[in-house]
C-alpha positions as CSV (number, residue, x, y, z in Angstrom):
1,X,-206.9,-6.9,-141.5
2,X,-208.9,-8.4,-144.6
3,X,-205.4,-10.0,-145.4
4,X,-204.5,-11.4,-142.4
5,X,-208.5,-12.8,-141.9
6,X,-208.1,-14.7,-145.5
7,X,-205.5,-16.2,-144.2
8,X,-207.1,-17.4,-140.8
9,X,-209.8,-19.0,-143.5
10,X,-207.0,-21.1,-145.4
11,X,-205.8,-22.0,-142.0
12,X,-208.7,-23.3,-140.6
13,X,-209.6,-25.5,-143.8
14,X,-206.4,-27.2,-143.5
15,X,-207.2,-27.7,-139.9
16,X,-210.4,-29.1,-141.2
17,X,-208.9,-31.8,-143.4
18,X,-206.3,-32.5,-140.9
19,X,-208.2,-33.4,-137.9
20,X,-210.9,-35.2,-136.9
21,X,-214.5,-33.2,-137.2
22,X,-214.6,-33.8,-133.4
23,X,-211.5,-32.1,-132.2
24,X,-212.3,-29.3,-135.2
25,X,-215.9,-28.7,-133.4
26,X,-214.3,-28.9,-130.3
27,X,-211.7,-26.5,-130.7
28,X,-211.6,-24.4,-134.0
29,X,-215.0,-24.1,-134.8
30,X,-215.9,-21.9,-132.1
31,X,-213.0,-19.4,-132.5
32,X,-213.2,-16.0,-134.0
33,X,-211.7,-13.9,-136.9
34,X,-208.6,-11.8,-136.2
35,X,-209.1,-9.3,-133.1
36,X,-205.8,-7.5,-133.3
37,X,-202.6,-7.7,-135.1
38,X,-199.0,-6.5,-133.2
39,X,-196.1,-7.1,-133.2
40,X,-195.7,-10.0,-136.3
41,X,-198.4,-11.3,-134.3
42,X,-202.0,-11.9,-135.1
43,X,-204.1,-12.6,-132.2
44,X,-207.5,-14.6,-132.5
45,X,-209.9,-14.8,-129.5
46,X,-210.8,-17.8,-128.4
47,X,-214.2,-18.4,-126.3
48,X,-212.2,-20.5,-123.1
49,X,-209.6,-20.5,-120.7
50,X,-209.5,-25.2,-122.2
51,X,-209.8,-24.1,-125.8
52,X,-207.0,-21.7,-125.4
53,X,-204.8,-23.7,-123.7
54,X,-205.7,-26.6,-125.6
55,X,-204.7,-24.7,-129.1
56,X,-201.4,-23.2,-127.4
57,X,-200.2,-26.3,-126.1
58,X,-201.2,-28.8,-129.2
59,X,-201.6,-27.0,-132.3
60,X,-200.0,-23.8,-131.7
61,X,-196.4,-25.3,-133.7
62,X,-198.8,-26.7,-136.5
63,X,-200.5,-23.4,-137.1
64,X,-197.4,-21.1,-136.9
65,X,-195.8,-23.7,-139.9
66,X,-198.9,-23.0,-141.8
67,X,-199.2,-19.3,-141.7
68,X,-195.0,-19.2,-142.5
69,X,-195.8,-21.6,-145.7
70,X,-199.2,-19.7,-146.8
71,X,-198.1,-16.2,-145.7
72,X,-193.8,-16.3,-147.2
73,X,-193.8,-12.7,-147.1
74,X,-193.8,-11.8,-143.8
75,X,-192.7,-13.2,-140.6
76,X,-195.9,-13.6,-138.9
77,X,-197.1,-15.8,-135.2
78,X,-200.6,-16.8,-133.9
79,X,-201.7,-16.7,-130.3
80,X,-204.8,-17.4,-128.9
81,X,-206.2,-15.1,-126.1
82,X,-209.0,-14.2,-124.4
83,X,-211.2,-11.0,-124.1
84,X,-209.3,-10.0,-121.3
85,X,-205.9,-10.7,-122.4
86,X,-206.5,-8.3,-125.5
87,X,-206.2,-5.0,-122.8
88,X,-203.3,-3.5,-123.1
89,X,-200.0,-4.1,-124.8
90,X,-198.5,-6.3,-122.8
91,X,-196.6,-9.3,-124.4
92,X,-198.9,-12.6,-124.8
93,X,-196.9,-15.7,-125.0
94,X,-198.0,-19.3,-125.7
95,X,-196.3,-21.8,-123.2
96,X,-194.6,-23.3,-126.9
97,X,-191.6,-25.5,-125.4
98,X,-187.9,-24.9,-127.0
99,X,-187.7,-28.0,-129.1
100,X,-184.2,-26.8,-129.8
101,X,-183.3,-28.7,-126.4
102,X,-184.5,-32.2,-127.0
103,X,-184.0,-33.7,-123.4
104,X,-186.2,-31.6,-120.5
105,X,-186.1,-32.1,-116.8
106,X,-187.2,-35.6,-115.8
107,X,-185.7,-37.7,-118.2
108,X,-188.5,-36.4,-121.0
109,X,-187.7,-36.5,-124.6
110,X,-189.4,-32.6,-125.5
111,X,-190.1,-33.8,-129.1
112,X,-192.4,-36.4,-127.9
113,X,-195.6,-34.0,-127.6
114,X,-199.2,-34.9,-128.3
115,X,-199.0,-32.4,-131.3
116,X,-196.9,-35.0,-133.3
117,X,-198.6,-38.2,-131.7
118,X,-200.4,-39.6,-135.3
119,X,-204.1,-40.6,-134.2
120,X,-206.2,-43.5,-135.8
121,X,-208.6,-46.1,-134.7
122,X,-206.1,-48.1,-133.1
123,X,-205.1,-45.3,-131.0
124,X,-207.6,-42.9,-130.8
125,X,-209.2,-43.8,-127.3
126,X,-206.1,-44.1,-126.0
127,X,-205.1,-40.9,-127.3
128,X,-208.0,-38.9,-126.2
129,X,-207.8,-40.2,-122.5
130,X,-204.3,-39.3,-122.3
131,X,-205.4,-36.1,-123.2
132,X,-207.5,-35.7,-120.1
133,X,-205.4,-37.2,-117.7
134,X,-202.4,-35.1,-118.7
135,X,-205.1,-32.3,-118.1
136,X,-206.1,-33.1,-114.6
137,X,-203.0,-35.2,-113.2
138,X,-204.4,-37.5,-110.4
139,X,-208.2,-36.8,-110.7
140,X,-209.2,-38.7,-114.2
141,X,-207.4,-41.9,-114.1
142,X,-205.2,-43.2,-111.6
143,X,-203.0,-45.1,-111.8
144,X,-203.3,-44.5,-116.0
145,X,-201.9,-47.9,-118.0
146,X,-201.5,-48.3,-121.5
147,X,-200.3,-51.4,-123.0
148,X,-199.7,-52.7,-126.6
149,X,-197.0,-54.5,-128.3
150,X,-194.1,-53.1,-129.1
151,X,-193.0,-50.1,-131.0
152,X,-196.8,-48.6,-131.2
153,X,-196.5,-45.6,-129.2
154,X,-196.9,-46.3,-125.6
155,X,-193.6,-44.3,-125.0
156,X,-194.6,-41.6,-127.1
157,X,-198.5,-41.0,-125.4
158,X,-196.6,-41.3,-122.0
159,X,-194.0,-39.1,-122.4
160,X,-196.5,-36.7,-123.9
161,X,-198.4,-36.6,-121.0
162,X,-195.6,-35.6,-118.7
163,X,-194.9,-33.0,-121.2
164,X,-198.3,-31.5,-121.3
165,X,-198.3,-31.3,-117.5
166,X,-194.8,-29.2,-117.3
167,X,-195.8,-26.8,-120.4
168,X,-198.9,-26.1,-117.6
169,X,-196.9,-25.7,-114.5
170,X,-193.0,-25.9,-114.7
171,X,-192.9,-26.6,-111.2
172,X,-194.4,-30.2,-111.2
173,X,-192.2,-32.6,-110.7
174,X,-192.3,-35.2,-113.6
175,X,-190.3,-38.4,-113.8
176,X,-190.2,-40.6,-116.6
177,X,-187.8,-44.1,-115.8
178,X,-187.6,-47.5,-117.2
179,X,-188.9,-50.4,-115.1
180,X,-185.4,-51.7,-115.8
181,X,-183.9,-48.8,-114.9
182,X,-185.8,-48.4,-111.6
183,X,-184.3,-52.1,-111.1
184,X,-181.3,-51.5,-110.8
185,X,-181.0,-47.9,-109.2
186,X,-182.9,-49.5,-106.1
187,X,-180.6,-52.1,-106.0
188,X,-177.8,-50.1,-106.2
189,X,-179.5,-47.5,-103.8
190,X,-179.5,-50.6,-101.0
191,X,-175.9,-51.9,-101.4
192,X,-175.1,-48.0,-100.9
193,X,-177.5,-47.8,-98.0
194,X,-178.8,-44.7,-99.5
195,X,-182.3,-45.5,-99.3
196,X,-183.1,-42.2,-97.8
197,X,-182.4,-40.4,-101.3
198,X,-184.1,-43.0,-103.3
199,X,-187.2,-42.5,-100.9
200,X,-186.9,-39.0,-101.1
201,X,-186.7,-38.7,-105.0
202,X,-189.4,-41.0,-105.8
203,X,-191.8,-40.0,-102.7
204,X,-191.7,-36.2,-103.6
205,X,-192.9,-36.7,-107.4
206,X,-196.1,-35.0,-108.6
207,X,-196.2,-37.5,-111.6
208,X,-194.2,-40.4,-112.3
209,X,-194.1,-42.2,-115.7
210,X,-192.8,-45.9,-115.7
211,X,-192.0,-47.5,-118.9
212,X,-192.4,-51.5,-119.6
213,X,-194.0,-52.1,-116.3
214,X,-193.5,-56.2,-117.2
215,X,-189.8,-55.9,-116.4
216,X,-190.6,-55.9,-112.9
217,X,-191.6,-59.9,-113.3
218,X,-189.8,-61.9,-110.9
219,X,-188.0,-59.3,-108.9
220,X,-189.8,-59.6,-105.3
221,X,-187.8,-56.7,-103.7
222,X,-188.1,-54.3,-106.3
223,X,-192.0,-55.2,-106.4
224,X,-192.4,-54.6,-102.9
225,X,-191.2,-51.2,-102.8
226,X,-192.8,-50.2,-106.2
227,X,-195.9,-51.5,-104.2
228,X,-195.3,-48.9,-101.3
229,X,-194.1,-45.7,-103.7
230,X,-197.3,-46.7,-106.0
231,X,-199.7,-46.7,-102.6
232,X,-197.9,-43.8,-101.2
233,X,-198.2,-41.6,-104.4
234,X,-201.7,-42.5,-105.3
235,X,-203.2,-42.0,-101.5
236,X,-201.8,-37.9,-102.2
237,X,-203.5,-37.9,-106.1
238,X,-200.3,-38.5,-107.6
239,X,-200.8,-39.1,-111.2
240,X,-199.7,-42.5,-112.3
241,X,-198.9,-43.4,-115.8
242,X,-197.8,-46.8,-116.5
243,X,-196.6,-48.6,-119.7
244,X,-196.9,-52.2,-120.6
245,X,-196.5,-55.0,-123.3
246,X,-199.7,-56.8,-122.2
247,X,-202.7,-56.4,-119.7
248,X,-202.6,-56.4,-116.1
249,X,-204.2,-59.6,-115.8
250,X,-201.3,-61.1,-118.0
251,X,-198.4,-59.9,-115.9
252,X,-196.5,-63.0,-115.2
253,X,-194.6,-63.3,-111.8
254,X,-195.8,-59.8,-110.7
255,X,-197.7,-59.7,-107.4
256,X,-201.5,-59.7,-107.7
257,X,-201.8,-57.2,-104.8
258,X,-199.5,-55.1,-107.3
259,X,-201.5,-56.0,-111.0
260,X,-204.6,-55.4,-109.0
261,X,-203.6,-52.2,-108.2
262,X,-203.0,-51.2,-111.7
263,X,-206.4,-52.1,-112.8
264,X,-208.3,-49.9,-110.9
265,X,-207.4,-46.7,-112.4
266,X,-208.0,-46.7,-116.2
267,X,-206.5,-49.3,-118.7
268,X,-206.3,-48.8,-122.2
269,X,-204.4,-50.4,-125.2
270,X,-202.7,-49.4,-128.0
271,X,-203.6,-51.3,-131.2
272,X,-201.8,-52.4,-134.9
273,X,-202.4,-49.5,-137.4
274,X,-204.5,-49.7,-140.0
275,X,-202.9,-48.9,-143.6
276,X,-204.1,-45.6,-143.7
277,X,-203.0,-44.8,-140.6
278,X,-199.3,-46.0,-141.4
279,X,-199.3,-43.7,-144.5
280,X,-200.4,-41.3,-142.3
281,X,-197.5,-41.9,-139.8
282,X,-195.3,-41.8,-142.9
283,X,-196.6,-38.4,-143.9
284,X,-195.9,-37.2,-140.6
285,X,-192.3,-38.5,-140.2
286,X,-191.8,-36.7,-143.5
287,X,-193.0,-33.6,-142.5
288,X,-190.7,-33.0,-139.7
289,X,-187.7,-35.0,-141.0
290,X,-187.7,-34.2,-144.5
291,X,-190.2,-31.4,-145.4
292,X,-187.8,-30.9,-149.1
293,X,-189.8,-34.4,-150.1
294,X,-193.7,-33.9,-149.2
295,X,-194.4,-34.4,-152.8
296,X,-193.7,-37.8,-153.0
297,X,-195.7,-40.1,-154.7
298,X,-198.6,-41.4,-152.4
299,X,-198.0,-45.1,-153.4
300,X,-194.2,-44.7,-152.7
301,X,-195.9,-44.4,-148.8
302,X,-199.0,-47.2,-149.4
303,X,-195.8,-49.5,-150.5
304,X,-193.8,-49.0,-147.5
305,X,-196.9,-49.3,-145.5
306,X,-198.1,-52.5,-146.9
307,X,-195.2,-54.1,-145.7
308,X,-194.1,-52.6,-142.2
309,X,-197.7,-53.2,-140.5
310,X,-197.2,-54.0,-137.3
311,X,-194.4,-52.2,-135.9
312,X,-194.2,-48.0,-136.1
313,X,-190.6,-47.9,-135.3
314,X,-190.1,-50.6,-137.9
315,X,-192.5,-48.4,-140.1
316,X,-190.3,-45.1,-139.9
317,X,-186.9,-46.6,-140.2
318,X,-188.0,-48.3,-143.6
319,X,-189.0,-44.9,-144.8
320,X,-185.3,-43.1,-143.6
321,X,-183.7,-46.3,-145.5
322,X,-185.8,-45.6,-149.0
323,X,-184.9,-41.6,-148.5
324,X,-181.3,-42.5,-147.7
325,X,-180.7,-45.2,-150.7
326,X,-181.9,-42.6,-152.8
327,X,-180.1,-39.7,-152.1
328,X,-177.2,-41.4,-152.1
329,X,-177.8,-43.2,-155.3
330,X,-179.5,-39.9,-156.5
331,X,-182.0,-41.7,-158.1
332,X,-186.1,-40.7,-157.8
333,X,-188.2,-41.3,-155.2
334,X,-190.3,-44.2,-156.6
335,X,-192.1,-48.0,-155.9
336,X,-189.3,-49.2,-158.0
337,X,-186.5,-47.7,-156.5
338,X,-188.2,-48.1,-152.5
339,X,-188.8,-51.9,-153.9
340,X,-184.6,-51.8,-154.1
341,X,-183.7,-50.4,-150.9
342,X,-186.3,-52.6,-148.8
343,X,-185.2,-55.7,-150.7
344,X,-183.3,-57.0,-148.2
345,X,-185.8,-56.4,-145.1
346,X,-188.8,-57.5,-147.5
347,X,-187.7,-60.9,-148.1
348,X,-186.3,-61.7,-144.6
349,X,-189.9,-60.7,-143.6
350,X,-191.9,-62.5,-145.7
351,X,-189.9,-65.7,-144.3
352,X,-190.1,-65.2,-141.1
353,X,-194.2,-64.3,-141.3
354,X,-194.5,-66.6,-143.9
355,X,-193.2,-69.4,-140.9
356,X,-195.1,-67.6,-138.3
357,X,-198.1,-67.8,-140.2
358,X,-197.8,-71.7,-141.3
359,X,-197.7,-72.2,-137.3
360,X,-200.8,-70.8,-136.5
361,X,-202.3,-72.1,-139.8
362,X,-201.0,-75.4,-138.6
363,X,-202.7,-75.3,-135.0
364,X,-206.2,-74.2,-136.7
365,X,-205.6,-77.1,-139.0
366,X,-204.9,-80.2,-136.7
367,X,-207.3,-78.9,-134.0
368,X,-210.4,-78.3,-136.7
369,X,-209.3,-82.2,-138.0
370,X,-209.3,-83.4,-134.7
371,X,-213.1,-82.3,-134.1
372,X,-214.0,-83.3,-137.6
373,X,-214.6,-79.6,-138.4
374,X,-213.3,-77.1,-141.4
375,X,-211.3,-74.6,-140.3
376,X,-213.4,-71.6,-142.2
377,X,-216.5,-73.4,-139.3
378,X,-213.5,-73.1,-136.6
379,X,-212.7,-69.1,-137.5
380,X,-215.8,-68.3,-138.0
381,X,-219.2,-67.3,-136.0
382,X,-220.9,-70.2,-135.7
383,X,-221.4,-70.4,-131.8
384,X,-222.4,-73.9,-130.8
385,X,-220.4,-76.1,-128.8
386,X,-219.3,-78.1,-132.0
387,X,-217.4,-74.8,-132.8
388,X,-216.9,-73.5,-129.6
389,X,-214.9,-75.7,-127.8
390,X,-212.3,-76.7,-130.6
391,X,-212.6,-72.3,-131.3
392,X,-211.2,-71.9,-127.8
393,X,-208.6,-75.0,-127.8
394,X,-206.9,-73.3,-130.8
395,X,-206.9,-69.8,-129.2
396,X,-205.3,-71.4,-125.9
397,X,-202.9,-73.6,-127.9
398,X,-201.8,-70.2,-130.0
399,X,-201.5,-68.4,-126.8
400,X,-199.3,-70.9,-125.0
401,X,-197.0,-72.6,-127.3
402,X,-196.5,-68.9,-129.0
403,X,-196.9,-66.2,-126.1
404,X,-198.2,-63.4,-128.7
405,X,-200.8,-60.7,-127.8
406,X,-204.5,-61.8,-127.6
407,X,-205.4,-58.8,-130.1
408,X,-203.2,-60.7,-132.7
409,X,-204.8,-64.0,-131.9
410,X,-208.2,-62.3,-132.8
411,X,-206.9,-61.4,-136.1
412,X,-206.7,-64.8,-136.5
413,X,-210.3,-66.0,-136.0
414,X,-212.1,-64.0,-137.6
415,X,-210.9,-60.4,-135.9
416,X,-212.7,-61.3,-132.6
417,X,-211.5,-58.8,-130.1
418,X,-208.9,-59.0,-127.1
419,X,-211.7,-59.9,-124.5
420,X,-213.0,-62.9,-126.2
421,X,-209.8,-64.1,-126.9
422,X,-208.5,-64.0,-123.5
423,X,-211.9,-65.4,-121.9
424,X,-211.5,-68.4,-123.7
425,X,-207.7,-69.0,-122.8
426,X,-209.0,-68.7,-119.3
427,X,-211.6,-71.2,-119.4
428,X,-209.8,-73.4,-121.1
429,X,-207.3,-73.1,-118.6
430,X,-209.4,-73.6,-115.6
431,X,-211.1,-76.5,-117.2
432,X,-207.4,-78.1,-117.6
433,X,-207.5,-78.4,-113.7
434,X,-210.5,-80.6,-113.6
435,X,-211.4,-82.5,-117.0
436,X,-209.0,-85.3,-118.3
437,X,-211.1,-86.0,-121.2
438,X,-209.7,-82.5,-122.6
439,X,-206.6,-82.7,-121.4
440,X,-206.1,-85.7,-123.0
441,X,-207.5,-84.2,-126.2
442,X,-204.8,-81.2,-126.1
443,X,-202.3,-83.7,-125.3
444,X,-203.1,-85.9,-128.6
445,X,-203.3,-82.2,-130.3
446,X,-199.9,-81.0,-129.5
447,X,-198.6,-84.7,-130.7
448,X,-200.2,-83.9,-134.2
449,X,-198.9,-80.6,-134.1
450,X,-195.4,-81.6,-133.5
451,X,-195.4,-84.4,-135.8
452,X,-196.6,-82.1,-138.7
453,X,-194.0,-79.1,-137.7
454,X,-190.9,-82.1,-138.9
């Protein structure tokens, strides 16, 4: 037993570097040493029915891998009980899912679990709510909508969520669809006149996951009877989890009665990850793709990282192109050699940023000129109206001749947050409707603009 509780210790201080210290208090602190081993299994007692099912459904993969590494000599299993699942000798399983069978029922991808989800500031709230709606479907947040740009994870934390829910209870019925998708099987469902399935499919789900909510924009029909499946589902505590590429309040051509709607559950967004967190995300990818490689050098990972920031699926396909150029070339993993197989990618994205940049740099520019003001006084926190009012022209002129997020304008004066950001859009929007004077200023502006961009 001595054995087996050593290596329980070595286990939990690789849990302890892994994680954050509050989901190690949370959840591995409390637990136990080794109450029983049988049957290649070693069962630890934890103190709840949550942190129980929390460590079997989360970390239960994680901790198996690291007893198979630390303990090679025999074929040994956790599982997490409680007092009064250690009477008898009856079998004690962990509801682990078979991640042999990628696809599950409700169009769910089975890989796509909050165990591999990579946490970091830019995700962690996000992370942690989806954690608690995917633990009480239809009582935390409802409808639940997550928005960020693309390729960040919204996909991932949703689809996670519907596979929390059926590792709990199999019998909940989970769908996961594409707005797009949902487009066109209504509109295929009404030249069939099968609307009676389509209302019985979707009006019967427990929990219903819609990607890319934004797709939806300028389709009237499809709105309207989203609008009655979205009140029909959350009158009964449905859960609702909805994806997006922006805000609610930034839906274009969607019905307010509809964007409303979506707001009054539990919004949250999905930010760009810092560098550590990419190399993180890189470290992860490698362990479940290509565990034969963990040893790479650190700045191999800080190189690709520095480069792919603001796209994760981006991120992970420059890592399999540096693993493939190498192995084919059999050459070492190394900056050099990652330098060459990026080459391509690396230039046409320091073009294309290097011309997205001179844009916005160009705006700050002619708009700080215009009000006789430097641009490091127009980014900056200065908050008089001398500042103000040219700061909010060039955040409105960025948003409107560019359409990008209002997270990534931030970043751009002085890493002011998405609120600020979009309160000055607004206002100078609603001012547009009423004062020539700056109308005529913006006009003159975008003249400048223009004539500089030739």
């Amino acid at each position: 037993m001595k054995e087996y509780d050593a290596l329980w210790g070595q286990i939990l201080d690789t849990l302890r570097s892994s994680y954050s210290d509050e989901i190690y208090e949370d959840l591995f602190e409390p637990l136990s040493s080794v109450k029983k081993v049988s049957g290649g299994y070693i069962h630890i007692m934890a103190p709840s029915v949550y942190v129980k099912d929390r460590i079997n459904r989360l970390y239960l993969t994680r901790i198996n891998t690291l007893a198979a590494t630390l303990y090679p000599k025999e074929l040994i299993k956790f599982k997490f009980v409680l007092a009064s699942d250690l009477v008898g000798e009856e079998q004690l399983v962990g509801p682990e899912k078979n991640l042999d069978k990628k696809y599950r029922t409700g169009n769910l991808i089975a890989t796509l679990s909050f165990d591999n989800f990579v946490v970091g500031k830019s995700n962690r709230f996000a992370f942690q709510m989806a954690l608690k709606v995917a633990d009480q479907p239809g009582i935390v947040a409802n409808p639940f909508y997550i928005f960020g740009d693309v390729g960040l994870g919204k996909t991932h934390l949703m689809q996670a969520i519907g596979n929390y829910i059926l590792d709990n209870d199999i019998n909940q019925k989970v769908l996961y669809i594409k707005a797009s998708d949902f487009i066109e099987e209504l509109a295929d469902q009404l030249k069939k006149e099968k609307m009676d399935q389509f209302n019985e499919k979707y009006r019967d789900l427990d929990v219903l996951l819609i990607d890319d909510i934004q797709m939806l924009a300028g389709a009237p029909k499809t709105q309207m009877e989203f609008f009655r499946l979205f009140d029909l589902l959350s009158q009964q505590n449905k859960q609702i989890v909805i994806t997006s590429d922006k805000p609610a309040s930034e839906l274009k051509n969607i019905m307010s009665r509809l964007s409303s709607r979506f707001e009054q559950g539990l919004v949250v967004d999905i930010g760009i990850p810092d560098l550590e967190h990419r190399v993180d995300i890189l470290r992860k990818k490698l362990s479940t793709e290509a565990p034969d490689v963990m040893d790479i050098n650190p700045s191999v990972l800080e190189f690709i990282a520095s480069y792919f920031t603001t796209n994760v699926r981006e991120l992970e396909g420059a890592l399999k192109r540096v693993l493939f150029y190498c192995v084919t070339n059999n050459i070492e993993i190394t900056v050099d050699s990652a330098a060459e197989a990026l080459d391509t990618l690396i230039k046409t994205r320091k073009k294309t940023e290097a011309l997205t940049e001179n844009n916005y740099d160009r705006i700050q520019s002619v708009v700080s000129d215009y009000y006789s003001i430097t641009v490091h006084d127009l980014i900056g926190k200065r908050r008089n109206a001398k500042f103000t009012l040219p700061r909010h022209i060039a955040m409105y002129l960025i948003k409107n001749k560019y359409n990008i997020a209002y997270q990534t304008i931030g970043a751009l004066f002085g890493n002011r947050d998405h609120s600020t950001v979009l309160a000055a859009c607004e206002k100078i929007e609603n001012d547009l409707k009423h004062n020539e004077q700056l109308k005529l200023a913006i006009d003159n502006i975008l003249k400048k603009v223009d004539k500089t961009s030739n």
